[in-house]
N, C-alpha and C positions, 0 to 999 in steps of 0.2 A: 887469402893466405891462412885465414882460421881453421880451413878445413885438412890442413896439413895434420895439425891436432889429431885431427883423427886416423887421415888416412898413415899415416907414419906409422902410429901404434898397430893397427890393422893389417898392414904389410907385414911387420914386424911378427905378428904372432901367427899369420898366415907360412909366412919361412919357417917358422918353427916347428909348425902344425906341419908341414910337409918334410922337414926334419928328422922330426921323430916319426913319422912315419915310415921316411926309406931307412932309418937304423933300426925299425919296426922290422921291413921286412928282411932287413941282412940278419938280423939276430935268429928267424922263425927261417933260415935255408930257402928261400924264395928262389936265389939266384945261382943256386946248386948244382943243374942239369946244363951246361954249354953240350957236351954231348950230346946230348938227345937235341938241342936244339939245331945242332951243326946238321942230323942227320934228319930232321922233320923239313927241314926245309929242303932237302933233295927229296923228297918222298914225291911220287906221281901223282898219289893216290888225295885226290883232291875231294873234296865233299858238295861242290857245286859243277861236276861233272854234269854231260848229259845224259839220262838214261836212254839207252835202246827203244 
């Protein structure tokens, strides 16, 4: 039970750590392009095609 000690606060700053991070990336437009994403993913044009 002693290691809760640690592991609680750990978790804890670990959530936060990830946290600020995704309000990291909504602040810097990260998640700005659904268009382009709606249309990249019908695209054909693959990059691990096979060559002729």
């Amino acid at each position: 039970m002693e290691i809760l000690v640690y592991l609680i606060p750990a978790s804890l700053f670990l959530g936060g750590l990830g946290l600020i991070a995704f309000f990291w990336a909504l602040r810097n437009n990260q998640f700005d392009d659904p268009e382009g994403d709606r249309h990249r993913v019908l695209n054909s044009d693959w990059d691990d095609e096979p060559k002729p």
